[in-house]
C-alpha positions as CSV (number, residue, x, y, z in Angstrom):
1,X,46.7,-8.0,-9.2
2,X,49.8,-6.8,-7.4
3,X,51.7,-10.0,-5.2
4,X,54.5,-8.2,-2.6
5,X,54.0,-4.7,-4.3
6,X,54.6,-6.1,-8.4
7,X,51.6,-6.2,-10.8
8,X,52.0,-9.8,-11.3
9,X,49.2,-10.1,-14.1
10,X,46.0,-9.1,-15.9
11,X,42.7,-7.4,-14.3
12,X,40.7,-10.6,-13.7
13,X,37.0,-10.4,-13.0
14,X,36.8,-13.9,-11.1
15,X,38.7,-12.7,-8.0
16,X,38.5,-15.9,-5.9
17,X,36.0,-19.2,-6.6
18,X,35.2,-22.3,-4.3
19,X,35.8,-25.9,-5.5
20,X,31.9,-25.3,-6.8
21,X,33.0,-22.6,-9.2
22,X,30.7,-19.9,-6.7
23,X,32.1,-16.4,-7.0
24,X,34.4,-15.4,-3.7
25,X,35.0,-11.8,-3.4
26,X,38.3,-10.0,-2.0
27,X,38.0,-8.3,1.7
28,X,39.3,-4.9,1.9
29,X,43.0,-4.2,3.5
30,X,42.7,-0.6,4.7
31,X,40.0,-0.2,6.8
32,X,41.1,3.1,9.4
33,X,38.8,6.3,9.9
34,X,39.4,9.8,10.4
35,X,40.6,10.7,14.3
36,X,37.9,12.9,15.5
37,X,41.3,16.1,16.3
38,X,41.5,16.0,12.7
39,X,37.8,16.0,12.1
40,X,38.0,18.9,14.1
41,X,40.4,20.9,12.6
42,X,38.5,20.5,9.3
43,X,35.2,22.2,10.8
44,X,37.7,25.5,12.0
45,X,39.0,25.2,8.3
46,X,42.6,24.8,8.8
47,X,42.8,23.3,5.6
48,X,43.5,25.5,2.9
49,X,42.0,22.7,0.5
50,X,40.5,18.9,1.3
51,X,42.8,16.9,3.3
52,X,41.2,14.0,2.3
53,X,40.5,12.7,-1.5
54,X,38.1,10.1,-2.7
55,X,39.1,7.9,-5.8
56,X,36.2,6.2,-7.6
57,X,34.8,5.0,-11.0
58,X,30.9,5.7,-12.0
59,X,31.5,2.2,-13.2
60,X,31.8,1.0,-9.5
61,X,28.5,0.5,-7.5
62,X,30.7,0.8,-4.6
63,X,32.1,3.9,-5.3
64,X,29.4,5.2,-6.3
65,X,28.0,4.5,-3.1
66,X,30.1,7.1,-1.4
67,X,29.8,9.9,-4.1
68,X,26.0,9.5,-3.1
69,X,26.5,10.0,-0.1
70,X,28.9,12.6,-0.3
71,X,26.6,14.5,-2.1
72,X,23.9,13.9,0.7
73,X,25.6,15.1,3.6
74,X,27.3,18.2,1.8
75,X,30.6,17.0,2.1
76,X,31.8,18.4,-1.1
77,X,34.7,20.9,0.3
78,X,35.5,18.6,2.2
79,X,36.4,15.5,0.3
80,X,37.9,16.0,-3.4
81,X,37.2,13.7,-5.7
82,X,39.0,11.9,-8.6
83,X,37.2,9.2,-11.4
84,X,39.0,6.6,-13.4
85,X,37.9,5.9,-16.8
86,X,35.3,3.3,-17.4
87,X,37.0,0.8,-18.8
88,X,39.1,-1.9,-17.4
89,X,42.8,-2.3,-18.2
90,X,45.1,-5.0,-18.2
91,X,46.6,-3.0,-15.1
92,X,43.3,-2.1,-13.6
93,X,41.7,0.8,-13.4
94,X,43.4,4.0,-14.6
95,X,43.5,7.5,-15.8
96,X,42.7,8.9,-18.9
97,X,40.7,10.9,-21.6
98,X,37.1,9.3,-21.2
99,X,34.9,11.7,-20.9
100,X,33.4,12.5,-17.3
101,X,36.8,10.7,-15.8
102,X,39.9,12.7,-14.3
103,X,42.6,13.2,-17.4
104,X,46.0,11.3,-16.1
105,X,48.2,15.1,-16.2
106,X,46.1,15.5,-13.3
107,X,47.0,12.8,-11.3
108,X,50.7,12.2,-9.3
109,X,49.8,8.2,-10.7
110,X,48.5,6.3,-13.9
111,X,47.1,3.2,-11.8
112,X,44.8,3.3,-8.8
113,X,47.3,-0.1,-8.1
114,X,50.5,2.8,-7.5
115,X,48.2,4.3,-4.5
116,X,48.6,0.8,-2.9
117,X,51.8,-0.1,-3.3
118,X,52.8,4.0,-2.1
119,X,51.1,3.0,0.8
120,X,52.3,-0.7,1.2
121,X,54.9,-1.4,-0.7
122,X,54.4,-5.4,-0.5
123,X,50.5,-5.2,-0.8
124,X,49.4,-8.3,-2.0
125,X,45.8,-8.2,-3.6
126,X,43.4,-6.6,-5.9
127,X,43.7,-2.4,-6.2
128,X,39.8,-1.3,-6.2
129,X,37.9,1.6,-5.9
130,X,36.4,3.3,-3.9
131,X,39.6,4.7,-1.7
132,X,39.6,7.5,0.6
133,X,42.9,8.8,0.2
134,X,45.0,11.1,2.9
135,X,46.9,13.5,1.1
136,X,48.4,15.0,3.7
137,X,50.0,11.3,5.4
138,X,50.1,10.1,1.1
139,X,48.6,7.1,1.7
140,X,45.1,5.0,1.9
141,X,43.2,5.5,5.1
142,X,40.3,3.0,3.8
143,X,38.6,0.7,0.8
144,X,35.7,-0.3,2.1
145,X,32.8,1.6,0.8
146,X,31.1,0.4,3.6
147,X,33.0,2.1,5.8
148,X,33.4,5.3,3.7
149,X,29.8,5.4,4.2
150,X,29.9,5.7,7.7
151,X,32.7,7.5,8.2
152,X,31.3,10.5,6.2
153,X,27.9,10.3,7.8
154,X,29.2,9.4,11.7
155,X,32.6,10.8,11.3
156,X,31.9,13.9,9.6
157,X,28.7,14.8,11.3
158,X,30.3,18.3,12.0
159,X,30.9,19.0,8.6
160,X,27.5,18.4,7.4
161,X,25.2,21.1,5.6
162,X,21.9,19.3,5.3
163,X,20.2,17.8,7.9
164,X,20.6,14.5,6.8
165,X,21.3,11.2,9.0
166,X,21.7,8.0,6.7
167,X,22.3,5.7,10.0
168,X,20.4,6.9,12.9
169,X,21.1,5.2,16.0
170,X,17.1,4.4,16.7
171,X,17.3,2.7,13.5
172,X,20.6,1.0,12.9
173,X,19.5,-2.9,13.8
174,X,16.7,-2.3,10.9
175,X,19.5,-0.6,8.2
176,X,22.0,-3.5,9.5
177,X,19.8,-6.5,9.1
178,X,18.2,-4.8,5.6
179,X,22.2,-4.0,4.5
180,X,23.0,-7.8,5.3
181,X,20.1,-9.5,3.5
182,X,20.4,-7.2,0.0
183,X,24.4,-7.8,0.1
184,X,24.8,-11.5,-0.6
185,X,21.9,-11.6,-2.3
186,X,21.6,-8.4,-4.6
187,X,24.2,-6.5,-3.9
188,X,27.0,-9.0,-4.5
189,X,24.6,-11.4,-6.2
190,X,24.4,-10.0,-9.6
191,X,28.6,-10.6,-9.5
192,X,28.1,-14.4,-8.1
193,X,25.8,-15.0,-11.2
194,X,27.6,-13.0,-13.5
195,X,31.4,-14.3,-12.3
196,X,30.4,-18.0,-11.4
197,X,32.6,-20.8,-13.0
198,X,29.9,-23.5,-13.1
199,X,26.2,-24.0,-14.1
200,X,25.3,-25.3,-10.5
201,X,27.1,-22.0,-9.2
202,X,25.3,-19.5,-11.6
203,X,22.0,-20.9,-10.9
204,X,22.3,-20.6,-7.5
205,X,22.9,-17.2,-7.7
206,X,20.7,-16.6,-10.2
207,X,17.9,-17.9,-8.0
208,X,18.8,-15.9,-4.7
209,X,19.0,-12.7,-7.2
210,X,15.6,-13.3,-8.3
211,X,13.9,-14.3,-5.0
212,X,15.2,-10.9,-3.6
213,X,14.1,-8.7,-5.9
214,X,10.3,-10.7,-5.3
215,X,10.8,-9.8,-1.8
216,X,11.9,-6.4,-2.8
217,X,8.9,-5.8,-4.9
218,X,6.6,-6.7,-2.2
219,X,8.5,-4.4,0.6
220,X,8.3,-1.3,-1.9
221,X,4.6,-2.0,-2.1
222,X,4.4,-1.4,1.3
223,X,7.2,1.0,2.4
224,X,8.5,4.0,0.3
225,X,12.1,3.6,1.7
226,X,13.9,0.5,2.3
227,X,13.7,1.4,6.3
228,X,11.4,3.0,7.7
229,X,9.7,6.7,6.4
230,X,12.8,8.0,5.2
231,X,16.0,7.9,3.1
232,X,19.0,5.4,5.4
233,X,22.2,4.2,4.1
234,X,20.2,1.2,3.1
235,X,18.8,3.0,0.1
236,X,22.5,4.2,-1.6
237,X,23.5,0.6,-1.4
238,X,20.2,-0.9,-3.2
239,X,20.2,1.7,-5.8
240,X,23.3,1.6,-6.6
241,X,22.6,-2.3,-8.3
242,X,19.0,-1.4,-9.4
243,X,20.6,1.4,-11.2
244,X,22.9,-0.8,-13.3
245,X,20.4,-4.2,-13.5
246,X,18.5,-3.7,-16.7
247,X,21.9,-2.0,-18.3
248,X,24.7,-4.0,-17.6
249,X,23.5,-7.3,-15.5
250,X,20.3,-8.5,-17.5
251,X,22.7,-9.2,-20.6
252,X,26.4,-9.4,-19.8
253,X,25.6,-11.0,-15.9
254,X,23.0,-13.0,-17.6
255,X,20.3,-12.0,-14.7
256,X,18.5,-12.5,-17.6
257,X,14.8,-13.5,-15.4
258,X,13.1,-10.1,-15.6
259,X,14.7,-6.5,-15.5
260,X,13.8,-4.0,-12.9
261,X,11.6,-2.1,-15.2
262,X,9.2,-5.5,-15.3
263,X,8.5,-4.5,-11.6
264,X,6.2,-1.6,-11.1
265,X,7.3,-1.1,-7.4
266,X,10.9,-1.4,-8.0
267,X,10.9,1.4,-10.8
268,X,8.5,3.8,-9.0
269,X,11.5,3.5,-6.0
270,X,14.2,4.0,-8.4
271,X,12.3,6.7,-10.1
272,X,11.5,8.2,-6.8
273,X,15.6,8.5,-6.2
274,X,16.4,9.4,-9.4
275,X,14.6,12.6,-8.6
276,X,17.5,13.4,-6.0
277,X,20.0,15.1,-7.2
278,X,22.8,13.3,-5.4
279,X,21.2,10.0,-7.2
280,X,21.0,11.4,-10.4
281,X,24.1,13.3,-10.5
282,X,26.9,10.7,-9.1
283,X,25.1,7.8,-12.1
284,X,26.6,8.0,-15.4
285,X,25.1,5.5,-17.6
286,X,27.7,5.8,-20.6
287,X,30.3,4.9,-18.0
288,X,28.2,1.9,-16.8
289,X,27.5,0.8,-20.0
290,X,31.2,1.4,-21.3
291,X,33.2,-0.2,-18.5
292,X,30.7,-3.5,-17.6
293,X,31.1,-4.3,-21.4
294,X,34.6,-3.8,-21.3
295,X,35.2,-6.9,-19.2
296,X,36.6,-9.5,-21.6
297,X,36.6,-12.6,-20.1
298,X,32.5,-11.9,-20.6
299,X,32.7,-9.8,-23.4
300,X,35.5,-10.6,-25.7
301,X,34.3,-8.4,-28.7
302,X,34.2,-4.9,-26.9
303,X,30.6,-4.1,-28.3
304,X,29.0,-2.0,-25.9
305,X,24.7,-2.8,-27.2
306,X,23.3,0.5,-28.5
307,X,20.2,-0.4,-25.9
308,X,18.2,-0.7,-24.2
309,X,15.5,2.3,-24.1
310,X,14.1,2.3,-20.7
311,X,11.5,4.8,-18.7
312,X,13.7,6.7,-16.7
313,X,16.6,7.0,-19.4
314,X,15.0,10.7,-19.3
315,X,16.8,11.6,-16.4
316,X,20.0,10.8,-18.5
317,X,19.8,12.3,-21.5
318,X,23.2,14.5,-21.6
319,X,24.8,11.3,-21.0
320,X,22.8,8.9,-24.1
């Protein structure tokens, strides 16, 4: 992590943990949006190319959250995009060769950390993805995917080709509440089972993860979104961890209960978003797979498993 704008030490998973070994994670530093003058100066096209630049990692469910939804709302020529390799490096996440990622002679940086210290030069803290980036200022304008999120679909609503509204107003309690009771408990849960420091701290985890998805499996049974009739916000954020469960958190976060293919209502969701392009297209399951197994201090090998085989692997198949 960087400590007054120095990389002090190693990328480590654990972040923060409480006297009970629970899993605490970091709160994002740059949380600003984009001033509505500028907003409109990108709908007349002033901009001979994006002002603004996303950088993310397929690895990250948070980033990926905001390629979906980039994708969604046609925000494409809008917002330029840059992706890290998979795997995780002693100086965090970088550029390189992986395939899929952006090669480093692309790039003004090596590290997504030199981004944050351009932009605060005594940042003390963690240097994650996603960041939406403002090339013409050079610096961050915000790290919050959560934010990202709205920001391109409130933000940017004159810049949208599809009509498309992933927060309507009439239904913004519902997404809120829905956002707030998969976060802690799916969302971030996986990582408080996977990171915990104690048995009393992983099982506790591990027990909110499971009692979720129950819920989960009894909600898709019933509804075929997670609010209301049709596709919110709500539904990028809970793919995004279904996605990676049976993959990544089953074995290495050892979520190890039951994957999401043992639900029948939980796949036929995740099947049912898999069939949109901007699902399909922003998941890469060989950099899922590459960079969760390159976390050390839970896989000190490197092996990345040859499996598993699941249902809708067929959606990936130029990536397996």
């Amino acid at each position: 992590m960087l400590v007054n704008g120095v990389w002090e030490k190693k990328w480590d998973p654990v972040q923060k943990q409480d006297k009970q070994g629970r899993f605490i994670r970091q709160s994002s530093a740059f949380r600003e949006t984009i001033p509505s003058d500028v907003v409109n100066l990108m709908a007349a096209g002033e901009y001979a190319t994006p002002r603004f630049h996303l950088y993310v990692g397929y690895i990250c469910p948070w980033a990926t959250r905001t390629l979906i939804a980039r994708s969604l709302l046609g925000l494409e020529q809008h917002i330029s995009v840059s992706v890290v390799e998979p795997q995780l490096t002693d100086e965090g996440w970088q550029f390189g060769d992986y395939p899929g990622s952006t090669p480093e002679a692309d790039e003004p940086v090596k590290f997504i950390h030199q981004l944050y210290t351009q932009t605060d030069p005594a940042y003390t803290g963690r240097a994650t993805v996603p960041v939406l980036w403002d090339k013409q200022e050079q610096r961050i304008l915000n790290n919050e995917s959560a934010d990202i999120l709205r920001i391109f679909n409130n933000d940017l609503k004159p810049l949208h080709q599809f009509g498309i509204d992933l927060s309507p107003a009439d239904r913004l309690p519902e997404i809120d509440a829905f956002n707030a009771r998969i976060y802690d408990s799916v969302n971030n849960g996986v990582y408080r089972t996977g990171f915990a420091t104690s048995q009393q701290a992983y099982e506790e985890a591990y027990t909110e993860v499971f009692e979720a998805l129950d819920g989960l499996e009894s909600h898709f049974a019933r509804h075929p979104f997670a609010v209301g009739e049709h596709l919110t916000e709500s539904d990028i954020r809970l793919f995004v961890t279904l996605v990676r469960f049976d993959v990544a958190y089953y074995g290495l976060f050892k979520t190890n209960k039951k994957r999401i293919s043992d639900y029948p209502e939980l796949s036929a969701y995740l099947e049912r978003l898999l069939q949109i392009p901007a699902f399909r297209n922003n998941t890469r399951i060989d950099h899922i797979k590459a960079g969760y197994y390159s976390i050390q201090a839970l896989n000190p090998t490197g092996i990345v498993p040859a499996g598993p085989e699941l249902p809708w692997f067929k959606w990936f198949k130029e990536d397996l």
